[in-house]
VOPAGU-2260 file (C-alpha; in pm, 1 decimal, decimal comma):
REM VOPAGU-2260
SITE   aa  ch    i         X         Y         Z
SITE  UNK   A    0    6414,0   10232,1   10872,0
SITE  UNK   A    1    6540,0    9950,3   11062,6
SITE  UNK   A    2    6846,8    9935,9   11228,4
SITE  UNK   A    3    6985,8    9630,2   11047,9
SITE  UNK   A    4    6875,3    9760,3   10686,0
SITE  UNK   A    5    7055,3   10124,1   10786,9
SITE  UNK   A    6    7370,6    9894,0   10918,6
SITE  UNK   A    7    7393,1    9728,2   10600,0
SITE  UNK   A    8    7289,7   10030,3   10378,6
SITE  UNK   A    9    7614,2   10167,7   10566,9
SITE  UNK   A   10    7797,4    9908,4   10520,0
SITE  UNK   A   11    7748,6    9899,5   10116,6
SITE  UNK   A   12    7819,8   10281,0   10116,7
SITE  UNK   A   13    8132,0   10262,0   10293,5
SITE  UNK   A   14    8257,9    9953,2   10092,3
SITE  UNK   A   15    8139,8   10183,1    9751,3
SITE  UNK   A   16    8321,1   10434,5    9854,9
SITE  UNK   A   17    8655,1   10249,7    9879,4
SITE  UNK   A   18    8580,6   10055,9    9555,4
SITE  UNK   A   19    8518,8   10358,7    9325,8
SITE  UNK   A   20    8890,8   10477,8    9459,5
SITE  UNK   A   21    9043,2   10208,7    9388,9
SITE  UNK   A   22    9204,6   10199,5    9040,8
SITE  UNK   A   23    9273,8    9852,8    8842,6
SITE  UNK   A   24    9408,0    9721,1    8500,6
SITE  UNK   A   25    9519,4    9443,7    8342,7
SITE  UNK   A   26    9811,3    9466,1    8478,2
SITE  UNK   A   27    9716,5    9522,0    8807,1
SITE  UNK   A   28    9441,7    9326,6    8931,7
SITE  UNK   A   29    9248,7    9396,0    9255,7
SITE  UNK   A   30    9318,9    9219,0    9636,5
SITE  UNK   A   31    9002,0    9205,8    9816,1
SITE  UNK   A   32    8925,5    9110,6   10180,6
SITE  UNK   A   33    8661,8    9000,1   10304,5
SITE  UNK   A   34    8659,0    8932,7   10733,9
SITE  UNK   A   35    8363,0    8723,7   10870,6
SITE  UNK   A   36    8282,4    8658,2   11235,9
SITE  UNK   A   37    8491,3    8346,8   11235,8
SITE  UNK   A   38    8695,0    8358,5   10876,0
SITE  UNK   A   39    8887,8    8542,4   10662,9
SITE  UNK   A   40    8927,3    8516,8   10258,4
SITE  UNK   A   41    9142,3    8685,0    9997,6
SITE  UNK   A   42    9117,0    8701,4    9641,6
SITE  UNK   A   43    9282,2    8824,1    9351,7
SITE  UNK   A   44    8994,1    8959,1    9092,8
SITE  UNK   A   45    9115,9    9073,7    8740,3
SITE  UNK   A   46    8850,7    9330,6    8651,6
SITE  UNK   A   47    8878,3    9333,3    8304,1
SITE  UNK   A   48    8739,8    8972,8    8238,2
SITE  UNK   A   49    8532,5    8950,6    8564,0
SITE  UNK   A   50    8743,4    8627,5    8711,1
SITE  UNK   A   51    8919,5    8539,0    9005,9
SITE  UNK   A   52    9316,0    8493,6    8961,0
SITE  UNK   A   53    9413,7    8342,5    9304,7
SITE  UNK   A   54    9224,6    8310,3    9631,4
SITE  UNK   A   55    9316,6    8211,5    9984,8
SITE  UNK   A   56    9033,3    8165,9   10305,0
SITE  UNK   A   57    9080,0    8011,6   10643,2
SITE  UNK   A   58    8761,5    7791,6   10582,5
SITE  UNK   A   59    8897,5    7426,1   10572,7
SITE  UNK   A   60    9250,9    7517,2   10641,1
SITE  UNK   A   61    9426,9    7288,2   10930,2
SITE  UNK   A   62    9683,4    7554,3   10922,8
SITE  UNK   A   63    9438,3    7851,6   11026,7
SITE  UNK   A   64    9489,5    7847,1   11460,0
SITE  UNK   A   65    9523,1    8128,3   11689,9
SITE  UNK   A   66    9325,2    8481,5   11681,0
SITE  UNK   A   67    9189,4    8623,6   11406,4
SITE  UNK   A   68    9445,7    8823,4   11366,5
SITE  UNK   A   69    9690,6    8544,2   11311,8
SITE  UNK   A   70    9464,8    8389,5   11110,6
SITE  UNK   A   71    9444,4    8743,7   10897,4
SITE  UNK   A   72    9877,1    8671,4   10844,5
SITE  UNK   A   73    9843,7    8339,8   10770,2
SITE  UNK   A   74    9590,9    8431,6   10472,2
SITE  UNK   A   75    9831,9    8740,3   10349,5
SITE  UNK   A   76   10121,1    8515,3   10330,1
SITE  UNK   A   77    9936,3    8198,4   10124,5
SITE  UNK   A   78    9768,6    8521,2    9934,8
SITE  UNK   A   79   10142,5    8602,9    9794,7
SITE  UNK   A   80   10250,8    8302,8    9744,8
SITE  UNK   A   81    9987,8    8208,2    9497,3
SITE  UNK   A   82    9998,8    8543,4    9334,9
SITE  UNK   A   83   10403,7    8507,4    9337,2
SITE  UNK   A   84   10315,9    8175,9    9130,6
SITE  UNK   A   85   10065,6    8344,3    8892,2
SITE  UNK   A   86   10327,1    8625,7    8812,7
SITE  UNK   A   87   10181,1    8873,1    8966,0
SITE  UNK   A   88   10368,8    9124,7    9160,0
SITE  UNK   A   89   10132,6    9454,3    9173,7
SITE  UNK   A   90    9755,9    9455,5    9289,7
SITE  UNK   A   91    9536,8    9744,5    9424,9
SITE  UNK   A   92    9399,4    9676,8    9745,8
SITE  UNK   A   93    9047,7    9663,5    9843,2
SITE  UNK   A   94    8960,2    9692,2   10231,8
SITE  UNK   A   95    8573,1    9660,4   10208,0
SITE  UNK   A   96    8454,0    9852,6   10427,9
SITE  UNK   A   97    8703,7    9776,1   10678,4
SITE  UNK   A   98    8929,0   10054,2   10832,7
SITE  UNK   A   99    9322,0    9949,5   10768,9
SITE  UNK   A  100    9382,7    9856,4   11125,4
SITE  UNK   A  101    9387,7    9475,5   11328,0
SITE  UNK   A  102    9279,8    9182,6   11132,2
SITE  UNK   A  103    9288,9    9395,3   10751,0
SITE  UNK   A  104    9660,0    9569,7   10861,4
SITE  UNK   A  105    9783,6    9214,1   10926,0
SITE  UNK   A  106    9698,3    9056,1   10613,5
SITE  UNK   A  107    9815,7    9326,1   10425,5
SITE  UNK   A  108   10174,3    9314,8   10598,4
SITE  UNK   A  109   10163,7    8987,9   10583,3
SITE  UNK   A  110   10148,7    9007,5   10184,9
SITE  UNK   A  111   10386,5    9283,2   10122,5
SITE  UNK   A  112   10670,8    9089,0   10309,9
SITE  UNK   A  113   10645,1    8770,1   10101,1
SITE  UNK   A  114   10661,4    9005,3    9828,6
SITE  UNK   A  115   10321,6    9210,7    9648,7
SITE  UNK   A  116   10311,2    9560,7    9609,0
SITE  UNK   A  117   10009,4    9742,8    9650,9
């Protein structure tokens, strides 16, 4: 096998494996992340009817300076604030197949002080 194709056969197994624990309704629609080399982007997905509710990315945004991890904040707080307008307080959060640590840990704080629970 080759050693890209067994990365990315990794990758999907990892980011499966979060997925099928995390638990959504209509109620409570799911935050995913998604980190690139040089962005980040958020979105809001309710499940149930296969759309996207709210989403927030550093691609085009003035705003988005500093490290990634900044960056990360910056997209956790616009995350919640859009959300906040939408009415929606409660989402489950999907990592990817990121661990919860740096850029992922960062937006995540950065949402749950401007106000979602997950």
């Amino acid at each position: 096998m080759n050693r890209l194709t067994h990365k990315q056969q990794r990758i999907s197994t990892r980011r499966s494996r979060v997925r099928k624990s995390v638990t959504t309704s209509a109620d409570r629609p799911r935050l995913s992340v998604y980190i690139s080399n040089m962005h980040i982007s958020a979105q809001i997905i309710d499940d149930m009817n296969h759309k996207t509710v709210v989403y927030a990315t550093t691609v085009g945004n003035k705003q988005a300076k500093g490290s990634m991890t900044e960056r990360a904040a910056l997209v956790g707080t616009e995350i919640a604030k859009k959300a906040a307008k939408k009415n929606i307080k409660k989402v489950a959060f999907d990592r990817g197949s990121k661990l919860f640590h740096g850029r992922v840990k960062a937006l995540a704080e950065a949402a749950r002080k401007e106000g979602l629970e997950f």
